[in-house]
C-alpha positions in Angstrom: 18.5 -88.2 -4.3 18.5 -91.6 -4.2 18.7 -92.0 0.2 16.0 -91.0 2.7 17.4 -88.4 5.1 20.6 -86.2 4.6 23.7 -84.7 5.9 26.4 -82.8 5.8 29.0 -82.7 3.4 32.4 -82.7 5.1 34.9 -83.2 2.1 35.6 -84.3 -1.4 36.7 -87.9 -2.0 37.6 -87.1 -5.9 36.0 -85.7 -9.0 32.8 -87.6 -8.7 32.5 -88.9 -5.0 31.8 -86.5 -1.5 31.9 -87.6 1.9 28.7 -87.1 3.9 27.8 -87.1 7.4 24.8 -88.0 8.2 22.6 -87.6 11.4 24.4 -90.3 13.0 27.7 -88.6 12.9 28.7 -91.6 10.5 30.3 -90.3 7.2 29.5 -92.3 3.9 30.3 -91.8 0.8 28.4 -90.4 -1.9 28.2 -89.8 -5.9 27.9 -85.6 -6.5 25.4 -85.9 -9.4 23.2 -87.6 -5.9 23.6 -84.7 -4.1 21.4 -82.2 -3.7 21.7 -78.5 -1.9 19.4 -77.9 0.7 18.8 -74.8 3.0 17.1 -74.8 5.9 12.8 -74.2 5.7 13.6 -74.1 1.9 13.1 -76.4 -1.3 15.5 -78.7 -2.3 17.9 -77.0 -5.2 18.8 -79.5 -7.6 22.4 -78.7 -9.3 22.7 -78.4 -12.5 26.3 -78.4 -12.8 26.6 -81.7 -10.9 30.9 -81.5 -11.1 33.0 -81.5 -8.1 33.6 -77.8 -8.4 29.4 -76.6 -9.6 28.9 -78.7 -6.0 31.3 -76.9 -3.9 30.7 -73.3 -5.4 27.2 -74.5 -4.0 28.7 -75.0 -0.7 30.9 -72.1 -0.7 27.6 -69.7 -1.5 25.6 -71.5 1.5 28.3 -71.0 4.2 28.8 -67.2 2.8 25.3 -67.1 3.2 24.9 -68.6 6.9 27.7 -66.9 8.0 26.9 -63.9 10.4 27.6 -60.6 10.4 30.4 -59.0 11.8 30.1 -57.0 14.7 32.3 -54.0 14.8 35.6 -53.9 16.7 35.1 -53.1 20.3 36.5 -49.2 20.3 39.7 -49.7 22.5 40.5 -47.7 24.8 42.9 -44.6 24.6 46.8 -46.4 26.0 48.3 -44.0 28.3 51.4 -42.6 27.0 54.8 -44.4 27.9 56.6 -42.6 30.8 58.9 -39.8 30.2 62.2 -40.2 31.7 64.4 -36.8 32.2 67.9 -36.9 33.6 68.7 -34.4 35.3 72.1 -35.2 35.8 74.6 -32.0 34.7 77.0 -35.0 33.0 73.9 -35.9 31.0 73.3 -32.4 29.7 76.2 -30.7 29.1 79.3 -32.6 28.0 81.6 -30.1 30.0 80.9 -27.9 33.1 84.6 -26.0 33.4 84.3 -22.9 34.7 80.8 -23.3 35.9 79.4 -22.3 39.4 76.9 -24.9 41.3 74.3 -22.1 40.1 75.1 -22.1 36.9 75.2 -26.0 36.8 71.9 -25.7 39.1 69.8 -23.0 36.2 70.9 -25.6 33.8 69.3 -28.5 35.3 66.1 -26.6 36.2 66.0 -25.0 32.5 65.7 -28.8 31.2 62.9 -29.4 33.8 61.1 -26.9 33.0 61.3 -27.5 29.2 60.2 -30.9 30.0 57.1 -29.3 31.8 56.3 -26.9 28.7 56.8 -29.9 26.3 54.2 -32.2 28.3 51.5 -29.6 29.9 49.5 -30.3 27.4 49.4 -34.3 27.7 46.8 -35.3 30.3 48.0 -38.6 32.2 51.7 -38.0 30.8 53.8 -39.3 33.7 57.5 -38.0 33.9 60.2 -39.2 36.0 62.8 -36.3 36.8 66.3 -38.1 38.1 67.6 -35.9 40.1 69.8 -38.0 42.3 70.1 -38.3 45.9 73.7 -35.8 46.2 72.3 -33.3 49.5 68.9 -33.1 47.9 69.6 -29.0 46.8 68.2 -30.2 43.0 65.1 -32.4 44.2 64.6 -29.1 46.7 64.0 -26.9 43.8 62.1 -29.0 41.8 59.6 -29.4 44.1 59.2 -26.1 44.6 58.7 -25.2 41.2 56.5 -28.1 41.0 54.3 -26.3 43.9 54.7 -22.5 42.5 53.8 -23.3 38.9 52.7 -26.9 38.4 49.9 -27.0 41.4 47.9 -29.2 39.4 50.2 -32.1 39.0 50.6 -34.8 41.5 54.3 -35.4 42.6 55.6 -38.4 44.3 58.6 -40.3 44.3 59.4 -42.4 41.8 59.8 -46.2 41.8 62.1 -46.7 44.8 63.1 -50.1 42.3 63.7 -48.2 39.3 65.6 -45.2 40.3 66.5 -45.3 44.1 65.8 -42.6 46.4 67.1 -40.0 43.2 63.8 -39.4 41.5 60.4 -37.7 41.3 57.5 -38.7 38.9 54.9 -36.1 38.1 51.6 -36.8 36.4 50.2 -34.0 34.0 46.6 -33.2 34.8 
């Protein structure tokens, strides 16, 4: 009230005195019961609580006030499901194969694969990696075809040559 000009103020010294920086980017201090709340293109409002706290509930009300409002979260997009890993290994299904003939061994395998594909037809984008193994190729043989037969819809490549070797095939659900 008592200084041409204005400012800023940028923090409390105590109970009775405020820091203020003016134009100049100088900061001096001065008393609260001084001070007077401005708003831009507005009157001067005068404080009649002219404490410490009635002068930065003042404050508090002006930044609420200046503060923009949010803008809503940018919609992210959809993540694309992790990949599926299958292995179709006969050790990693059944925990003994005694007394089992390579076809019997073989309709296992297949009948997890095409679980798997049952499970996931649904899931557009779902990738699935089928670890076959290299062996004479007799399981990757008949996945594929299946693949072709019922799944015609589905790309098939080979997997990550870095991940799983020659033994693998990844299939993308479309």
């Amino acid at each position: 009230m008592n200084a041409v000009g204005g400012g800023i103020v940028k923090r409390f010294k105590n109970k009775d005195v405020v820091w203020v920086e003016e134009e100049d980017g100088f900061e001096t201090p001065a008393l609260i019961r001084e001070c007077i709340v401005i708003e831009p293109d507005k009157k001067p409002v005068k404080l009649p609580d002219k404490s410490a706290s009635g002068l930065q509930e003042a404050m508090t009300q002006k930044v609420k006030a200046d503060v923009s409002p949010r803008q809503p979260a940018p919609v992210k997009k959809e993540k694309t499901p992790p990949i599926v890993e299958v292995d179709l290994h006969i050790q990693q299904l059944l925990d003994s194969t005694v007394g089992m003939s390579n076809t019997d061994m073989l309709n296992v395998q297949l009948n997890k694969f095409r679980q798997t594909m049952e499970e996931n037809k649904n899931k557009k984008g779902q990738k699935i990696v089928f670890i076959h193994g290299k062996g004479e190729g007799v399981l990757r043989n008949a996945v594929l075809s299946e693949l072709k037969l019922k799944y015609k819809n589905c790309p098939v490549q080979d997997a990550s040559f870095k991940e799983y070797g020659f033994g693998a095939t990844m299939v993308t659900v479309k």
